[in-house]
Each structure stands twice: as C-alpha cells, then as structure tokens.
N, C-alpha and C positions, 0 to 999 in steps of 0.2 A: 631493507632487511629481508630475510629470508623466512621463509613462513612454509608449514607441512600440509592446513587444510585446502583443498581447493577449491572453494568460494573465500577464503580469508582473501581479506584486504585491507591489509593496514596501512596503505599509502594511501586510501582514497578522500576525495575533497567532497564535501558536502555541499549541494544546489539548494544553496539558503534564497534563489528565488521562486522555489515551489515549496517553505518551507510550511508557509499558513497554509496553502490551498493542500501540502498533504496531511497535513493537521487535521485539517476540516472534513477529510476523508478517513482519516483513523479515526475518527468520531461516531464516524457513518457505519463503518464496519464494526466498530465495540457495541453498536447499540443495535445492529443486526443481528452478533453471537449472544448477547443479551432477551433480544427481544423477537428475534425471527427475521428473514431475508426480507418475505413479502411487504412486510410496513413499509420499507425502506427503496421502491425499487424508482420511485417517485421524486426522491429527496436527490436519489443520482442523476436522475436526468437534471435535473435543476441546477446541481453543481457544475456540472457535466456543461449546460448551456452558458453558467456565468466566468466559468475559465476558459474557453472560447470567446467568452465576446471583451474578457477581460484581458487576458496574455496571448489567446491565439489558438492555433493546433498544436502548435510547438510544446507550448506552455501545457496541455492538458498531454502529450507525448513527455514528455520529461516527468509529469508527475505518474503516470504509467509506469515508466521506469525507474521511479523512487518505490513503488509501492510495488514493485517484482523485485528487485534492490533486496527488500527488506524480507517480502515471501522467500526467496532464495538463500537467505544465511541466518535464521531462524536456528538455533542450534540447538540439538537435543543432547543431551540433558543437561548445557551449560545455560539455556535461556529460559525452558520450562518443561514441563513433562512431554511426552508423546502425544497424548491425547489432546491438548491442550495446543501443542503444534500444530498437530492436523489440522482443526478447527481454524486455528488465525490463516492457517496455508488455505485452505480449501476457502473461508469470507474473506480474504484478501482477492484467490483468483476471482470469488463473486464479482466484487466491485471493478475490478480489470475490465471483467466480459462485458460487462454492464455500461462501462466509458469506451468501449470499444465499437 
C-alpha cells in the first residue's frame, strides 16, 4: 500500500530474534531518562559483552538497528510531545554510541 510519511513502514517484519535483548536495552535506556546516563554506563558494557558472547557481532548489530529503527520513526505529535521525543532520541543515540 501506499503510504505519504517517509520513514512509514507499513510493510515491515519484526526481528523477534533480538526481541528480549532489545527489551533489556529499553530498560537500560528508561532507567537512564529516569535516573541519569552516568549510573548506567557500566550496565552497557555488560550487555554489550553477554550479546556478543551469546548471538555474536551480528546479533548485537541487528539490535543496533532495532534501537535506530525505533529512534528514527518516533513521531511527533502522534507518539508523544517534542520534548519528550527529544529525550528518548537523544538516550536512544546514548546507548547506540555506547554499543558501539
């Protein structure tokens, strides 16, 4: 079907093999906007090393791209305020840089 936004995607399939491990990283990031970046820079390298030795490079690259996926079509004012966007965009790119 035809679609006007251009980040829409309404044909796409969902990689339910990084679903837990991006789970376990929306956690990381809620509890940084929550609680501050610094607690948490620790918690990522840890994930960071057990998806590597669990799925691979692949595996921690795919969840990369689930978690810019989601930074990327964040939608104002259909998903949450401005400010409120910013924030998840700006501790989303945190934790990117941070697995990177």
């Amino acid at each position: 079907p035809g679609y006007m936004a251009p980040l829409s995607d309404p044909n796409a399939k969902p990689n339910d093999g990084v679903k837990g491990s991006v789970d376990a990283c929306l956690r990381i990031v809620s509890l940084a906007m929550l609680n501050g970046t610094e607690k948490y820079s620790d918690d990522i390298k840890i994930i960071v090393n057990v998806l590597k030795e669990e799925g691979g490079s692949e595996h921690v690259e795919n969840v990369i791209a689930s978690l810019a996926y989601l930074r990327d079509r964040v939608g104002v004012p259909r998903d949450m305020r401005l400010p409120a966007a910013r924030t998840l965009r700006a501790h989303l790119n945190w934790f990117i840089e941070k697995m990177l």
